[in-house]
Structure formats: structure tokens, C-alpha cells
FIVEX-735755 format. One record per residue (C-alpha): x, y, z. Coordinates in pm, whole numbers, plus 50000, padded with zeros to 5 digits. Example, Ala and Ser with C-alpha at 12.3 -4.5 7.8 and 13.67 -1.06 7.14 Angstrom:
<pts>
512304955050780 513674989450714 
</pts>
This chain:
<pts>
500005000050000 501475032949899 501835055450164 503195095250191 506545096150399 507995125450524 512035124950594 514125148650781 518115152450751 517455138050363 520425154650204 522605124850237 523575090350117 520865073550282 518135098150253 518605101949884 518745069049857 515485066850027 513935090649835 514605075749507 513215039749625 510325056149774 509745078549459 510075045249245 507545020849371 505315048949416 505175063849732 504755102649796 507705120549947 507705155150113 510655166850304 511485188750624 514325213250491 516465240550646 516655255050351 514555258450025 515235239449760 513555221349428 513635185049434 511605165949146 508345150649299 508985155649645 507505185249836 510175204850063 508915225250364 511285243950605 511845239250965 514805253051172 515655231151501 517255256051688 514575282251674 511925256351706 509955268651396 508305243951139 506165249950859 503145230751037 501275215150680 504545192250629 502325169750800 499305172950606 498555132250427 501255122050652 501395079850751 505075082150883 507885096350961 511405089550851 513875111051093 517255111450999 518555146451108 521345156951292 524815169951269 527645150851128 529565134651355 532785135751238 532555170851115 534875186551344 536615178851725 534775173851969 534685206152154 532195208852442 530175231252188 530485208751940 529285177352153 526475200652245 524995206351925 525665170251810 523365160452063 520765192652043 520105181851639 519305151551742 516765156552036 515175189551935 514495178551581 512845150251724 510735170052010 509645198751723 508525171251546 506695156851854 505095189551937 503975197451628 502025162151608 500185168151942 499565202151854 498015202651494 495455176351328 497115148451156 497295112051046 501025099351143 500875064951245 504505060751204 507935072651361 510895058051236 514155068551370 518065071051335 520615054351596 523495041351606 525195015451731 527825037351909 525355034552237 526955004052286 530715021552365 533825001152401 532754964052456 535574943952249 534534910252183 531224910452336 528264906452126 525754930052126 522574928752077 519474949352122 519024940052473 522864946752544 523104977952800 524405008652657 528065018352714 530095046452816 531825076652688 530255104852424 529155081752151 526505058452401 525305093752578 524585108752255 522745079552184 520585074252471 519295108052459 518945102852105 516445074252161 514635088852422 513825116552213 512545093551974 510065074652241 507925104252299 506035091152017 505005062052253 502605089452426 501655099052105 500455064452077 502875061051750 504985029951667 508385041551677 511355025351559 514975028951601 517495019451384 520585015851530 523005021551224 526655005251212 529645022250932 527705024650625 530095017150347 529775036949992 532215048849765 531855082649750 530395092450088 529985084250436 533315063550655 535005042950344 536595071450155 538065084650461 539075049750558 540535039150188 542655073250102 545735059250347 545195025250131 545265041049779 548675064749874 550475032449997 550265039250377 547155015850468 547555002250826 545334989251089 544535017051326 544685007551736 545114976751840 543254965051475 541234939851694 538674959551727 534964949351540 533794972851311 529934971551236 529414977750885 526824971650658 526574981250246 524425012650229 522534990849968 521134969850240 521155001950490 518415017650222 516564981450224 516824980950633 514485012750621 512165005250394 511474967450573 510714981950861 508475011250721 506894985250573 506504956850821 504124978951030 504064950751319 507684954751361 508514984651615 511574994551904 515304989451801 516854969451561 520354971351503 521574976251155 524694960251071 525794931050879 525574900051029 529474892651023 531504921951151 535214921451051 537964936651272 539324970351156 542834948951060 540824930250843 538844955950695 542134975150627 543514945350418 540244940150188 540264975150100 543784973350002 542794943949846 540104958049633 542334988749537 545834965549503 547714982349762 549884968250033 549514970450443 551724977550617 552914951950856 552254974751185 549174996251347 548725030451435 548735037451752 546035044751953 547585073052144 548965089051777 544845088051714 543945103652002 546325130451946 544665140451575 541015135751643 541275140752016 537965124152198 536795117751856 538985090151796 537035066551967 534445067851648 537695044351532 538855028351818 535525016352002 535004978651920 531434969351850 530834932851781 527144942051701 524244912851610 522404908251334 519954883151505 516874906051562 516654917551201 517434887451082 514664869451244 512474899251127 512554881550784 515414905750662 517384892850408 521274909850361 522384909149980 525694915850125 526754892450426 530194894750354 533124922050345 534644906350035 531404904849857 530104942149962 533644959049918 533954938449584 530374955449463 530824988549576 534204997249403 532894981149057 529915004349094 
</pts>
């Protein structure tokens, strides 16, 4: 059944992905915006988080919501500002959008959210799953208030999701370009210890993960979305070199060397997250990439 979806944060990999897919099997599309701008057969209305101001008929014909603002991560150090408006994008988006459900006649049913699986923290080998108690450090608070932003729609009487999102791999956006430019000038090497699990999944799949559970309307809470056999970042380090014919070299960078570029934010590299694949899985999710060879080997023949 077609339905009329309305995304926030859509301006990257995944949420023009989305679009298009939507747009294709004949959905209708409308977008929140912070700025104006034409996009072919999707309506774009204009909302600014910080001044808690919304153009209230974005929701008009709404069945769900697809929320996938917030501020880049990795777009910057981690100041204390910084951290503060990471988190701010996240929670006010999602209470603006709350408020202006409760407040104004509408037909959501719907609330489907952005996580990550970075509320886990540091937990080496263990494997986590959706039940697994959040962690510690900036990544697993940022998180947590994340996702209790997103459960206000529970007193909205809305079935919210949460997609807890691992290191979406594409060629020309998101973790892997960063990750394959030491690789392609020669000075590829595993970064920390290189034991530590890296939850990735193909943004292929990470586009199918949302529209599964927009569709499957009995599924609701968290579901983490990874692939179901993380790889350490050693071994992710070879396979891209691999894929691009470039040596490793035969020792890591250290951790403390990390710490010193990217400060607190290093631990977006460090952090080991053994993440499972069980819940969605069992969901009736199917992966068309399982595998790092088979993903990496797809998405640089693209």
C-alpha cells in the first residue's frame, strides 16, 4: 500500500537513497528542509531546530515519519560546543517534530528513527545485541538521549522505531573514503590495536533496512543495523587494500597517535562493536551483502 513519507536530515547518502526507492515504487515524498530547495516530485517545507519553527502543513497526508537529522559526527573535534549541538540536532528535531504532532490535526501512524550503534561504547569482543546495556563515553550518551527523544512518540500512541545504524560503506560518501585514502597512497595500516569489530553494513542493504521496517508495520523498538558478520578494523584495512591493490603495512597506528589528531573523537575508530544481526534477521530481513569481500567487491565496481 502506497503511503506519503515525510524524511528529515534527507540530504545524504541514505536519505537520497530513500527518496529515490520511495519515489520509484510509488510512494509520495515531502521533506522537512532548512533550507529551500527544488527536488523533482517531492515537496520540501522548512523547519529550523534551533529556533523551534516548522512549517506546520509538512504533515498534512502524513502515515510516517522517517527522521534522519542531525549533525555530522565527524565534522569537526569534539569541543564541548560541538558535543552540544551534536546532541541538540538530534533531540530537538525530534521534540519539534513531537510537538507539532500533538499540537496540529494529523494522520502519522509512524515514527521511524536514526541510531546508532555507538550506544553500545567500548565492549571488544562482546556481542551486542538489542538488549545489550548501553556503554560509556560520548558516543552511548549521545545515543541514549537520542532514543529517548525518539520514544515520545509512545505517548503519542505512535509505533516508533529505532534503527541503530553501524559504518555504512559507499564509495563516495559516508566512513569508506576516509578509511581507503591511506590505502590508495600506499600507507594503509590497521589503526589501534586492529582487533577491534567494526559494524558495517553496504548502504545498499542500509536503504533496504528502512524501507522493511516502514513497511512491516508490526515490527517496532530497536533493531540494530549492521551486517551479520562484523570484521575487525585489521581486516577491513587489508580488503580495502585488496580491492584497490595496495599493500599494508605490517604494523598499526597507535592508539595514542589517534587520540592526538582527532582528540575524543577518535574513539568513532577505536571503540570495538561486535554488534548482532539476530533481531533483524529473524524479522525476515534478508542481507544481499553478508560478507566484506562480497560488499567491498560491489561497491568499488559500481
Amino acid at each position: 500500500m502506497n503511503q506519503h513519507i515525510l524524511l528529515t536530515g534527507a540530504t545524504g547518502m541514505l536519505g537520497k537513497d530513500l527518496i529515490k526507492n520511495l519515489l520509484e515504487r510509488g510512494d509520495q515524498v515531502s521533506l522537512l528542509s532548512r533550507k529551500p530547495q527544488r527536488i523533482k516530485d517531492v515537496k520540501v517545507f522548512i523547519w529550523d531546530v534551533y529556533k523551534q519553527e516548522i512549517d506546520k502543513s509538512c504533515l498534512n497526508g502524513i502515515d510516517t515519519i522517517i527522521h534522519l537529522a542531525g549533525e555530522n559526527i565527524s565534522d569537526g573535534r569534539w569541543t564541548e560546543e560541538r558535543k552540544k549541538k551534536i546532541i541538540d540536532s538530534r533531540v530537538m528535531s525530534a521534540q519539534l517534530l513531537f510537538k507539532t504532532i500533538a499540537e496540529n490535526v494529523n494522520q502519522v501512524k509512524h515514527f521511524i528513527s536514526a541510531a546508532a550503534v555507538g550506544i553500545y561504547g567500548d565492549r571488544a569482543n562482546e556481542v551486542l545485541t538489542e538488549e545489550s546495556p548501553a556503554g560509556t563515553g560520548f558516543m552511548a550518551k549521545c545515543c541514549k538521549e537520542w532514543e529517548a527523544a525518539a520514544d515520545q512518540g509512545l505517548a503519542l500512541c505512535l509505533r516508533v522505531v529505532k534503527i541503530r545504524t553501524g559504518v555504512v560503506l559507499s564509495k563516495d560518501s559516508g566512513a569508506l573514503p576516509a578509511m581507503s585514502k591511506p590505502v590508495q597512497f600506499f600507507a594503509g595500516a590497521p589503526l589501534g590495536k586492529g582487533t577491534q569489530y567494526i559494524p558495517w553494513i553496504h548502504h545498499l542493504d542500509m536503504t533496504r533496512v528502512y524501507l522493511h521496517l516502514l513497511d512491516n508495520q508490526h515490527l517496532s523498538g530497536i533493531y540494530n543495523a549492521t551486517a551479520p558478520f562484523p570484521v575487525t578494523n585489521k581486516t577491513l584495512t587489508k580488503t580495502i587494500a585488496k580491492q584497490l591493490h595496495r599493500p599494508v603495512w605490517p604494523f598499526n597506528v597507535p592508539a595514542g597517535v589517534l587520540q592526538l589528531i582527532l582528540g575524543e573523537m577518535s574513539a568513532v575508530v577505536i571503540n570495538s562493536n561486535n554488534t548482532s544481526a539476530e533481531k533483524l534477521q529473524s524479522s525476515g530481513f534478508i542481507f544481499k551483502f553478508d560478507h566484506i569481500e562480497t560488499a567491498l567487491s560491489d561497491i568499488y565496481s559500481a
